[in-house]
VOGU-3710 file (C-alpha; in Angstrom, 3 decimals, decimal comma):
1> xxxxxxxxxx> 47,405/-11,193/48,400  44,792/-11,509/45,803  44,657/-9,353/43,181  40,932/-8,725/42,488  41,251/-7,704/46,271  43,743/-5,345/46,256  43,110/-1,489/46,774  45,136/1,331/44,785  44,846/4,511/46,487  46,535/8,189/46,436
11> xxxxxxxxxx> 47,220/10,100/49,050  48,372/13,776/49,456  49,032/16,625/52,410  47,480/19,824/50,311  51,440/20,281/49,815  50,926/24,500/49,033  51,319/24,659/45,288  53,435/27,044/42,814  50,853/28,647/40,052  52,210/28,188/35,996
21> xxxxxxxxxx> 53,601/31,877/36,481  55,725/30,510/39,347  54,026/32,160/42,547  52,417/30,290/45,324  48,920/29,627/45,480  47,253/30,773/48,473  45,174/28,567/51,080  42,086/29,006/49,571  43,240/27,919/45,888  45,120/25,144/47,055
31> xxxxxxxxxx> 41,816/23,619/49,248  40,188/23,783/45,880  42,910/22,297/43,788  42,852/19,115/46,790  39,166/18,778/45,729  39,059/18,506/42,540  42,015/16,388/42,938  39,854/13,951/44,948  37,135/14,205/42,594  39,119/13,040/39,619
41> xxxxxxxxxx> 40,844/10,455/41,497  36,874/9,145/42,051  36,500/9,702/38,534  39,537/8,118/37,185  38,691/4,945/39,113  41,144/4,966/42,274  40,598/3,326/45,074  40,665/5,610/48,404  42,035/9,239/48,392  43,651/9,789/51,899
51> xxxxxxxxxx> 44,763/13,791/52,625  47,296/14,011/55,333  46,872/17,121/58,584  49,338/19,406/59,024  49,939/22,735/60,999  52,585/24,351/59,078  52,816/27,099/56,536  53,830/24,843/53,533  50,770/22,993/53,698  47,017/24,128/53,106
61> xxxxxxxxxx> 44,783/21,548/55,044  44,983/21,121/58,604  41,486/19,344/58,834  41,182/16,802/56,571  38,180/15,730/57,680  36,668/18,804/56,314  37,984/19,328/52,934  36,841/14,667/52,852  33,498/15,799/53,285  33,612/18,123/50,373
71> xxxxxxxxxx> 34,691/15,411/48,162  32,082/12,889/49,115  29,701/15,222/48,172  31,009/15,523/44,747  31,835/11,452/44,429  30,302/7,820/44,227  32,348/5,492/45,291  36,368/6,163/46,022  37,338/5,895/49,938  38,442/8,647/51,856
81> xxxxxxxxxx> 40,656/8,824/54,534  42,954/10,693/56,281  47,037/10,474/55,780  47,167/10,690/58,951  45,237/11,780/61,634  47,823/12,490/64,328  45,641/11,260/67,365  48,351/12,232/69,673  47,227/15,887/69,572  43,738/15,431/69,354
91> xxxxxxxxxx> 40,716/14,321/71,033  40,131/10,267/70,010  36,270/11,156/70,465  36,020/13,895/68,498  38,229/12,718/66,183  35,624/9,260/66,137  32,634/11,823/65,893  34,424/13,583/63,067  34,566/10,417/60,856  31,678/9,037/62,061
101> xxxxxxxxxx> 29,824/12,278/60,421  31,742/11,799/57,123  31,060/7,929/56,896  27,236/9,422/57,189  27,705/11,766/54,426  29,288/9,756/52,158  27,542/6,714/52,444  29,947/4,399/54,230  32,980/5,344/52,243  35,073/7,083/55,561
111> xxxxxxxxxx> 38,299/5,456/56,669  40,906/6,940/59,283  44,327/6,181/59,776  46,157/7,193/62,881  49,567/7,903/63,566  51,819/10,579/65,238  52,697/12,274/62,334  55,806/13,362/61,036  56,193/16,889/62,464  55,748/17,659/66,002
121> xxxxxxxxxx> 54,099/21,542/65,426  50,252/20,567/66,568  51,893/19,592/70,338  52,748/23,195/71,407  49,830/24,464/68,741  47,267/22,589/71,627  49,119/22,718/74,539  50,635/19,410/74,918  54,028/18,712/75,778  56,760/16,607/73,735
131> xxxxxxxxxx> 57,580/15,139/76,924  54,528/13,464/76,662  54,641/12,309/73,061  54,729/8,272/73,935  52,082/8,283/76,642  49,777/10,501/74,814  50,021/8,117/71,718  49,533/5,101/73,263  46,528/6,589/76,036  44,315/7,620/73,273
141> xxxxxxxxxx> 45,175/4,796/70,969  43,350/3,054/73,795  40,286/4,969/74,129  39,492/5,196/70,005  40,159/1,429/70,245  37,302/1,499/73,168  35,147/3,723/70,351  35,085/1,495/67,631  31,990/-0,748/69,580  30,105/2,118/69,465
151> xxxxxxxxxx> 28,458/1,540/72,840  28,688/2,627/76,236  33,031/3,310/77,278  34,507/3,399/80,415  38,010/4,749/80,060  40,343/6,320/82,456  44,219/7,566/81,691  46,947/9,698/82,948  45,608/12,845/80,102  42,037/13,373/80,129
161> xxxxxxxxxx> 38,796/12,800/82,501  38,073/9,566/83,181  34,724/8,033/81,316  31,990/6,002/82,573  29,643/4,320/80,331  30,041/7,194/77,716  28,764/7,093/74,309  29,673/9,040/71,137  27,608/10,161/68,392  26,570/9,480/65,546
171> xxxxxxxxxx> 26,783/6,147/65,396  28,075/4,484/61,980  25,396/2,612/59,771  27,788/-0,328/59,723  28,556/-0,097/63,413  32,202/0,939/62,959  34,595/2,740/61,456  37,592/0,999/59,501  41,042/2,001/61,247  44,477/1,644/60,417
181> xxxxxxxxxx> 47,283/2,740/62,200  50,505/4,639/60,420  53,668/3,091/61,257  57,381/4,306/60,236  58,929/1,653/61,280  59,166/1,264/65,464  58,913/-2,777/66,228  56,577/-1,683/69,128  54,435/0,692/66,770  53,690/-2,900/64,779
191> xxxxxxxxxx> 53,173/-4,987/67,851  50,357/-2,197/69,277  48,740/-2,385/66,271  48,152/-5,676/66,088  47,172/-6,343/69,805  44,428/-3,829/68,905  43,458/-5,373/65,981  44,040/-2,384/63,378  45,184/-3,078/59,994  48,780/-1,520/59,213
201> xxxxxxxxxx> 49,739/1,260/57,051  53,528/1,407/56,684  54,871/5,041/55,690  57,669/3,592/53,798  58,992/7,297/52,735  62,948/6,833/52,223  65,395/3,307/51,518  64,472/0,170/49,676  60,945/-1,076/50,402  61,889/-4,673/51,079
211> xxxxxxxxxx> 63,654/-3,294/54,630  60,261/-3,303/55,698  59,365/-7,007/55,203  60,425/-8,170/59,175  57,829/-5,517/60,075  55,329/-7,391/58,315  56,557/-10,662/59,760  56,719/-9,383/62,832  52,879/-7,881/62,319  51,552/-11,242/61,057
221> xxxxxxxxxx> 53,284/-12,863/63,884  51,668/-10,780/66,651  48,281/-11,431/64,825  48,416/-14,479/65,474  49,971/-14,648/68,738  47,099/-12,265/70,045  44,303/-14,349/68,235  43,635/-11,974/65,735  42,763/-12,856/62,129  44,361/-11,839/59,323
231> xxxxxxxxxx> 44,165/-8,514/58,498  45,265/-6,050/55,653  48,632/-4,374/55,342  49,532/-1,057/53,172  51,957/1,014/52,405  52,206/4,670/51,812  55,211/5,823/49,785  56,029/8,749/47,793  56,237/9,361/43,938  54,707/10,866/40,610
241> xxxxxxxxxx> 53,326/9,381/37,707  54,050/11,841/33,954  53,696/10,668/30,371  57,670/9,261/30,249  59,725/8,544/32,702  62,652/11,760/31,895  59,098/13,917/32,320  58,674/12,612/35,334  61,702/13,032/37,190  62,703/16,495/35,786
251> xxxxxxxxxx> 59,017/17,535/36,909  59,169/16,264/39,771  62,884/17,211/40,672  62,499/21,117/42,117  59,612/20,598/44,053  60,916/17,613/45,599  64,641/19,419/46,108  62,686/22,468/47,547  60,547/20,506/50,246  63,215/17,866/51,328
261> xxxxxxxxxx> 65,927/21,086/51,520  63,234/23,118/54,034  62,690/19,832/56,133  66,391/19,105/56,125  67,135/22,242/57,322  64,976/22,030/60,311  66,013/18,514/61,185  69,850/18,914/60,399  70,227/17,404/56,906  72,314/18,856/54,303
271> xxxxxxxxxx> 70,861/19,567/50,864  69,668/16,865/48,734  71,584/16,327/45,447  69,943/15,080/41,955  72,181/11,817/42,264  70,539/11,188/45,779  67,476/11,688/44,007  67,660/8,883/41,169  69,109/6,841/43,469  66,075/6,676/45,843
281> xxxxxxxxxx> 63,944/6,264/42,625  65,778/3,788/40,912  66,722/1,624/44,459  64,312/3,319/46,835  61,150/4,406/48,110  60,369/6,887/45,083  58,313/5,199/42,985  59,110/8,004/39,980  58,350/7,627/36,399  55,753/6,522/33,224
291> xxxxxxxxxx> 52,664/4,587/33,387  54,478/1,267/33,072  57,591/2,300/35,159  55,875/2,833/38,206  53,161/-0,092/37,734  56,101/-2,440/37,818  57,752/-0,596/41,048  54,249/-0,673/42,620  53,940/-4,604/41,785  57,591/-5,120/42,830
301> xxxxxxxxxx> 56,901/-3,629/46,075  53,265/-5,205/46,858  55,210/-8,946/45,955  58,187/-8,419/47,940  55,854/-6,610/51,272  52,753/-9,475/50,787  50,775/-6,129/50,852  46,734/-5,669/50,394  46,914/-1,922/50,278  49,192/0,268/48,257
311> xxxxxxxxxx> 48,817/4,592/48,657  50,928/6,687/46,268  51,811/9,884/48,080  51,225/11,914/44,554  52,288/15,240/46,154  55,360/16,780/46,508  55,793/20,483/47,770  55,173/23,242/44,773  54,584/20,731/42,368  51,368/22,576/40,269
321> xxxxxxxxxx> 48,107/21,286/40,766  48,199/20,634/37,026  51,169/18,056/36,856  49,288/16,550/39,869  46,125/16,672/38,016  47,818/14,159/35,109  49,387/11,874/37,863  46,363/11,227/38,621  44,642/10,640/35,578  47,221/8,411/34,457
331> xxxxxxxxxx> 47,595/6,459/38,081  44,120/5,662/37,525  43,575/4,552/33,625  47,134/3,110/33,728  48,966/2,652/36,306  46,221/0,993/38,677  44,951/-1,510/35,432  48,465/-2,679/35,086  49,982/-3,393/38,445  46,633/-5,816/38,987
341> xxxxx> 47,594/-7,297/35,675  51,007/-7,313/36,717  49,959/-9,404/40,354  47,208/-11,697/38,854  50,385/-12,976/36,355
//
């Protein structure tokens, strides 16, 4: 890992935010606030702003692609991606037309990651079935893997149509669009990837960071076993960036508390306690605090993963747009200069 090579980004879901009087925004508001969060972010000098798709009521954007293209018309140079796209539900060529369009309208700045997501709402939403939930991954993995060429694709599966000597459109300028695929943390996830030859993007949302490092290995390993070259390797991991690191975590604390206690529910968790809290931020994958707090966290976790690519998942439930706003801001004019200061040491 180099550190003039390295890429800082922030990511974010359009998380539906609580107003300064306490209520929640509505959908419209919070699209707005996720654009002008995007535009800063371009302003502020971050990388790549990713915006994850969701289909549930405690989250505004549910086409990322869309509320990317508003951004690119209001930036220069920052990347934009989705956070993720969950393929498994969609259509891999529209999904490749989609992005293809946005790399066109903002000059070559489009990425897309894919992955299955982390709630399962979209299957029934479009009429697939959970039973399916493996094959459908790993069939249209296939065909967007087919679609990066950008020429004629014959395809068949168990899921769709078959294709013959199909072609998609637009075509990129560059003659491709730049793909990584979202892991959490299945050994075959990492192996797929690389026998594709996608870059990885590790969601490393809960434990200590360095649990991921035999997934990297193993990556790396596969690379080279499939005669790929080397390619990059991120991470995407949660936390929030204030002025000092008390402001930080007592900001961040209720919003966090109120999403993880709604998810838990569903899923079977109890509720989360403040202790459980610090503890993920001071051993885990919450990287919580000041400026300097979380440019050392960031560093600490690029060293001990060999990573190219680090995301900061900035958003957390009904925190207001304006805390999120200042993470920003500072991630970019403080926390980005010093973790490359920190990795060129």
């Amino acid at each position: 890992m180099a550190s003039e090579n390295l890429q800082l980004g922030l990511d974010t879901f359009g998380d539906v935010n609580a107003r300064p009087d306490g209520t929640l925004a509505p959908y419209d508001e919070v699209l707005r606030n996720v654009v002008a969060q995007g535009v800063l972010a371009d302003q502020v000098g971050v990388d790549a702003f990713g915006i994850g798709e969701h289909h549930r009521d405690d989250f505004a954007v549910s086409a990322p692609d869309m509320v990317l293209a508003t951004i690119a018309a209001r930036t220069d140079r920052i990347l934009l991606g989705s956070a993720v796209t969950v393929l498994s539900s969609d259509d891999p060529i529209r999904v490749y037309e989609r992005f293809a369009t946005l790399d066109g309208l903002s000059n070559g700045r489009a990425e897309v990651t894919l992955g299955r997501g982390s709630f399962t709402e979209s299957f029934p939403l479009f009429g697939f079935d959970l039973a399916d939930y493996e094959t459908l991954f790993s069939e249209k993995l296939d065909l967007f893997a087919a679609l990066r060429a950008e020429g004629p694709v014959s395809w068949s599966g168990s899921h769709r149509a078959p294709l013959v000597d199909a072609e998609v459109f637009p075509k990129t300028a560059r003659g491709t669009l730049p793909v990584w695929v979202g892991v959490g943390g299945s050994p075959e996830s990492v192996v797929r990837a690389a026998r594709y030859g996608f870059p990885l993007m590790l969601a490393v949302i809960g434990g200590d960071p360095a649990r991921f490092r035999p997934y990297v290995d193993l990556y790396r390993r596969s690379l080279s076993e499939f005669g790929m070259p080397a390619l990059p390797i991120g991470v995407h991991a949660p936390g929030f960036v204030a002025d000092t690191d008390e402001d930080a975590r007592e900001q961040l604390f209720p919003h966090f508390k109120r999403s993880r206690d709604r998810v838990g529910r569903d899923r079977g968790w109890g509720p989360v306690s403040k202790e459980q809290y610090i503890a993920d931020i001071e051993y885990g994958a919450m990287h919580v605090g000041a400026p300097e707090t979380v440019a050392i966290k960031i560093a600490t976790t690029m060293r001990t993963l060999d990573l190219d690519r680090f995301d900061l998942k900035y958003s957390y439930g009904t925190l207001p747009h304006e805390m999120s706003m200042r993470a920003i801001e500072l991630f970019g004019t403080k926390v980005a200069p010093l973790v490359r200061e920190i990795l060129a040491g």
